[in-house]
C-alpha positions in Angstrom: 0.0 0.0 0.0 2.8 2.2 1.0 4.3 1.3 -2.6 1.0 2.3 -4.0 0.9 6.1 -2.9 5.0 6.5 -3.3 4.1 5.6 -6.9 1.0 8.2 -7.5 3.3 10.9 -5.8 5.9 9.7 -8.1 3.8 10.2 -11.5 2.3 13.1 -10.1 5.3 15.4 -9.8 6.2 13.6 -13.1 2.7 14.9 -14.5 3.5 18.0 -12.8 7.0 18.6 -14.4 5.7 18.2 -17.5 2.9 20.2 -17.5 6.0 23.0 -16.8 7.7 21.7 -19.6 5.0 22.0 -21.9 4.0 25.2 -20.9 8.0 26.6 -21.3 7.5 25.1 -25.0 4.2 26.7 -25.7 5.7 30.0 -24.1 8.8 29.5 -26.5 6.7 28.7 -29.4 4.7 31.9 -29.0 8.0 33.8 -28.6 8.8 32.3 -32.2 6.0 32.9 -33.6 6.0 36.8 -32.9 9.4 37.1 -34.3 8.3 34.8 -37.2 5.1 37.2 -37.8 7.7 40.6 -36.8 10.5 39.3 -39.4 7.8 38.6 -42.1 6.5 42.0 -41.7 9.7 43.5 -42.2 11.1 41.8 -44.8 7.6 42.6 -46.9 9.1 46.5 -45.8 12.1 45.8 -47.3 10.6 44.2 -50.1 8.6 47.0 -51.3 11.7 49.4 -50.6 14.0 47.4 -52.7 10.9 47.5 -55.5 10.7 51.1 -55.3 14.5 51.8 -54.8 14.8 49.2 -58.3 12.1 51.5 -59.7 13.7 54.7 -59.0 17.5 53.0 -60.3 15.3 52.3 -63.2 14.3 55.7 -63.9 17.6 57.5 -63.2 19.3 54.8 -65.8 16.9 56.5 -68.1 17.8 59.5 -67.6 21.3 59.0 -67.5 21.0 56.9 -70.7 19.5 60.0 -72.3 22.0 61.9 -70.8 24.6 60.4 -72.0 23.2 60.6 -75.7 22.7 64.2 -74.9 26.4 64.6 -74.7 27.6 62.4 -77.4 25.5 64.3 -79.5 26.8 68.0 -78.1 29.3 69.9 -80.1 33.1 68.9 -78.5 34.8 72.0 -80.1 34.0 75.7 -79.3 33.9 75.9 -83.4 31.4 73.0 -83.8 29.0 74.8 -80.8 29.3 77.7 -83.1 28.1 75.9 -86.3 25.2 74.5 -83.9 24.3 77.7 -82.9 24.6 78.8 -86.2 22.5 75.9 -88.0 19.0 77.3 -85.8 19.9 81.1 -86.4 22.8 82.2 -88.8 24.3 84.9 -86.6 26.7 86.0 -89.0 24.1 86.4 -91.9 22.6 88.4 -89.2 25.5 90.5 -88.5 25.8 91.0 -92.2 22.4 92.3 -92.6 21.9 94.0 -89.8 25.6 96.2 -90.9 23.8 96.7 -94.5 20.8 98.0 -93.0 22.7 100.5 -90.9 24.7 101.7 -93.8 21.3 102.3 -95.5 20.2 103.7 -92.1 23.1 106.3 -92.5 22.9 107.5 -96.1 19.0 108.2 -95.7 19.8 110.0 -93.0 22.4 112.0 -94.5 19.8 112.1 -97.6 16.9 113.2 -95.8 19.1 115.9 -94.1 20.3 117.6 -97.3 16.5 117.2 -98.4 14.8 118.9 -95.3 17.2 121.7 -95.3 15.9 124.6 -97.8 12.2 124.0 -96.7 12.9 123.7 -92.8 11.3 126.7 -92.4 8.1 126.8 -94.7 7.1 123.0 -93.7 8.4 122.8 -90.0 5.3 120.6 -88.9 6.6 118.2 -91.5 7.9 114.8 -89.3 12.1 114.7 -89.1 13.0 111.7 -91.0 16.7 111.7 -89.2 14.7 110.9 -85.8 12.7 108.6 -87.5 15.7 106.6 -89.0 17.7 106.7 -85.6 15.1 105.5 -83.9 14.7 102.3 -86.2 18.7 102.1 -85.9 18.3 101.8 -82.3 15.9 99.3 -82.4 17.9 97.4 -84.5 20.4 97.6 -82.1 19.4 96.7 -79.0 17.9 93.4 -80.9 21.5 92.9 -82.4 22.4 92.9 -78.9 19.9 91.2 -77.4 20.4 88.1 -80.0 24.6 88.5 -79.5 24.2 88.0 -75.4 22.3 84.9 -75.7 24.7 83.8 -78.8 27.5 84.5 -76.6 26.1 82.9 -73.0 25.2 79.6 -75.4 29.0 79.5 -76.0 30.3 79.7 -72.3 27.3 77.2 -71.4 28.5 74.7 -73.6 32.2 75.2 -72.7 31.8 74.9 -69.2 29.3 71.3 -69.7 32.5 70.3 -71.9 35.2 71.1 -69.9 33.2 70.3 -66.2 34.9 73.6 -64.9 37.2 76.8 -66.4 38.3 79.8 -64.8 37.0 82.7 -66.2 40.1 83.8 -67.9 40.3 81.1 -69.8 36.8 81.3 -70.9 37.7 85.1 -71.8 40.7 84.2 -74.4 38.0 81.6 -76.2 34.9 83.9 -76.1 37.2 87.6 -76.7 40.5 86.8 -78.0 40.2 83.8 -80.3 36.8 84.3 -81.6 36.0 88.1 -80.9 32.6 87.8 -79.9 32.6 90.6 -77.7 34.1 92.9 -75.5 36.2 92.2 -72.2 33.7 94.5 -69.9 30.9 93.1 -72.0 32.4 89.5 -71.2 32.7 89.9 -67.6 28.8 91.5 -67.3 27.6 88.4 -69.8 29.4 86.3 -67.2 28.1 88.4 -64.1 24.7 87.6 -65.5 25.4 84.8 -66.0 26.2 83.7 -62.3 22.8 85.5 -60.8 20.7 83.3 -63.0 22.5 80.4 -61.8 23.7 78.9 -65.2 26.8 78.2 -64.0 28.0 78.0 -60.4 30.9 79.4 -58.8 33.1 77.5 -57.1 36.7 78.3 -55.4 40.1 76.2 -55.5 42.4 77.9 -53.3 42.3 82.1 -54.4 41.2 81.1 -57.8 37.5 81.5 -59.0 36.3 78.1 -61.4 33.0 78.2 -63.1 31.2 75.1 -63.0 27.7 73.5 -64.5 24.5 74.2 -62.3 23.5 71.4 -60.8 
């Protein structure tokens, strides 16, 4: 009998440690399963930001792909920019005309002076065809202008894209000295202008001043 009960008491803290057990494996279980559900969740996140980030990579290689035939396709030569330029608006057939028209400009003028002279005084209501001719030359002018600006802000643009970055003096003896498209002071305002609009940047090496593309 005594064998008996040593026996239930036996199985009993048997039962009982494995209840304990059981419960420790459920509890660990549970554990697992959180951190199952958690990493699940987060590599869905990542996931989708890889999608996107491919997306995005997938884009930009666009771009850059255009990009690139962009500037295979640019002129490489301050000459060949020129002829670009030149094949949308022929600048110097421009100049040309615009010179001819002044000429003409200049001789009506002296015409129409020698003209108006010996009835000055009998017709004075009579419009002055001097005022009228100089005001056409100045209009003429400030478009010449106007059009040899953007001409000339075209050509540092594409030198400093070519080059990545030049110092303004060395944009000076291609824009003034080798192809004389304009003044120095003019160069430096162009240049000036240039800077405001944020066409080009300004950057400094040491104490010297390099112009580079906008980004």
């Amino acid at each position: 009998m005594f064998w008996f009960f040593k026996t239930a008491d036996k199985i009993e803290k048997i039962d009982r440690a494995t209840s304990r057990s059981f419960a420790k494996v459920r509890a660990d279980i549970d554990a697992l399963s959180s951190w199952v559900s958690y990493l699940y969740d987060e590599n869905y996140r990542l996931k989708q930001k890889v999608e996107n980030l491919q997306h995005i990579v997938g884009s930009q290689a666009l771009e850059i792909n255009d990009l690139k035939v962009d500037f295979k396709n640019m002129p490489k030569t301050p000459s060949e920019l020129k002829k670009s330029v030149e094949s949308v608006c022929d600048f110097d057939r421009l100049f040309r005309r615009l010179r001819l028209i002044e000429e003409k400009i200049d001789v009506l003028e002296t015409k129409a002076h020698h003209v108006s002279r010996p009835v000055v005084h009998s017709v004075s209501h009579v419009p002055s065809k001097p005022a009228s001719s100089s005001a056409l030359k100045d209009k003429l002018m400030r478009r010449l202008a106007r059009n040899s600006k953007e001409y000339i802000k075209n050509v540092i643009l594409g030198l400093v894209n070519k080059y990545g970055k030049m110092t303004a003096l060395q944009l000076r003896d291609i824009v003034v000295d080798e192809q004389g498209l304009c003044s120095k002071s003019s160069f430096y305002r162009i240049l000036e202008e240039m800077e405001i609009e944020k066409v080009i940047a300004p950057v400094h090496e040491g104490k010297k001043k390099i112009f580079i593309p906008a980004s």
